[in-house]
C-alpha positions in Angstrom: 127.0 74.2 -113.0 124.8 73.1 -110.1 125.0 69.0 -109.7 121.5 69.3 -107.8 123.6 68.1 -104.5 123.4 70.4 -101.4 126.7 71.0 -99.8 126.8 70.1 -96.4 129.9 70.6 -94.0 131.5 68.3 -92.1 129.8 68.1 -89.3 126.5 67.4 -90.6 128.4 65.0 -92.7 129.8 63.1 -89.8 126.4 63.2 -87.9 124.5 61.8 -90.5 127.1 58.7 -90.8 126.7 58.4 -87.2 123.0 58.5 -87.2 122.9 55.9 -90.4 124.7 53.3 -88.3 122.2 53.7 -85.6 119.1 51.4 -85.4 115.6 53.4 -86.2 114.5 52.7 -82.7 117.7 54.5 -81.4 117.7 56.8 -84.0 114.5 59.1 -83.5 115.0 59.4 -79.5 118.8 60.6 -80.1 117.5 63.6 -82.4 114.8 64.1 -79.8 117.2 64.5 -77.3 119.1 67.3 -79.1 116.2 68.8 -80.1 115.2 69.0 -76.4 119.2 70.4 -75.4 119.2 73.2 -77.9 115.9 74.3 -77.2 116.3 74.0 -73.4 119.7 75.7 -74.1 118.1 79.0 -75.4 115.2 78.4 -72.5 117.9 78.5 -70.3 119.7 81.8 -72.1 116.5 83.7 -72.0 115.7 83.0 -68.6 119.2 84.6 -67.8 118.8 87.4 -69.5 114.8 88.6 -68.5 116.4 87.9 -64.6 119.4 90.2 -65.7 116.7 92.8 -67.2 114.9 92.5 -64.1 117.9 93.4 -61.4 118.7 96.4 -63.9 115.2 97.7 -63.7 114.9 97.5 -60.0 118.5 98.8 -59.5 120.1 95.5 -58.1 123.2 94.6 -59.5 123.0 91.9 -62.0 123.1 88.3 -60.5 125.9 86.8 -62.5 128.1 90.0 -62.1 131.1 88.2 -60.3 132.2 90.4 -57.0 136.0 91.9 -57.6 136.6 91.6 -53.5 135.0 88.0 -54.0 137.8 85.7 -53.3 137.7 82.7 -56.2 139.9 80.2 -58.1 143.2 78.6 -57.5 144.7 81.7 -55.3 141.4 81.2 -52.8 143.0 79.4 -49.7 139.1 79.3 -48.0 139.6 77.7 -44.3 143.0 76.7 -45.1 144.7 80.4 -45.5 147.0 80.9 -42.6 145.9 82.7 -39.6 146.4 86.7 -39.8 149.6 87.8 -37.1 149.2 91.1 -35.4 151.4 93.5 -37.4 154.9 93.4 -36.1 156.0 96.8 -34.5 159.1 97.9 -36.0 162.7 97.8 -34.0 162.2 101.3 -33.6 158.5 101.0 -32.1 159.5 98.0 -29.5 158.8 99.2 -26.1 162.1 99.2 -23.9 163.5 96.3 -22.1 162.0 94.2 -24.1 164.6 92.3 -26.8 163.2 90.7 -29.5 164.5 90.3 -33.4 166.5 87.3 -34.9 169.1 87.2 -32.2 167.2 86.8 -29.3 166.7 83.7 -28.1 164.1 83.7 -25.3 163.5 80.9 -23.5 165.9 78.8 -25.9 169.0 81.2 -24.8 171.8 79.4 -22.9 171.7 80.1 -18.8 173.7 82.8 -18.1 176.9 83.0 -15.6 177.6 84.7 -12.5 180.1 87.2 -14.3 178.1 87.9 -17.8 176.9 91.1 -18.8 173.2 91.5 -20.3 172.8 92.8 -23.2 
């Protein structure tokens, strides 16, 4: 039961509309133009792939391979991460005579009277 009609799918449906409302003189340097982006596409795949074969043959890792220590995306800070502090020795590894923790005050502390003890 063959109507002698190829079926065609939608999309070469819709592109055909869109190519029929075109002028002739637009029409033939529009399919030229995707002619050239699929072809330069799989130029462009190919070329990947020899440069790929070539690190693997000479034993360098392949060009594209993304780094796992190589800080990317949204959670990469770059110049704007926050300075690295010395680690903070513990209460029990502060050298003596020196206070330090969340009551002491330093230089903010209130003067101190004549009959205070120090803590």
């Amino acid at each position: 039961m063959s109507t002698g009609v190829p079926m065609a799918s939608g999309k070469s449906e819709i592109f055909e509309i869109v190519l029929q409302f075109m002028p002739d003189w637009i029409q033939i340097p529009v399919l030229v133009l995707i002619v050239l982006l699929v072809v330069g596409s799989w130029v462009f795949k190919g070329k990947r792939k020899l440069d790929q074969r070539r690190a693997r043959r000479q034993g360098q890792a392949p060009v594209m391979a993304p780094q796992p220590t190589q800080a990317r995306g949204a959670d990469f800070l770059g110049p704007y991460a926050p300075q690295q502090q010395p680690q903070q020795l513990r209460p029990s590894q502060q050298p003596a005579g020196r206070p330090s923790g969340a009551d002491f005050l330093g230089s903010y502390a209130p003067p101190r009277g004549q009959g205070e003890p120090s803590v």
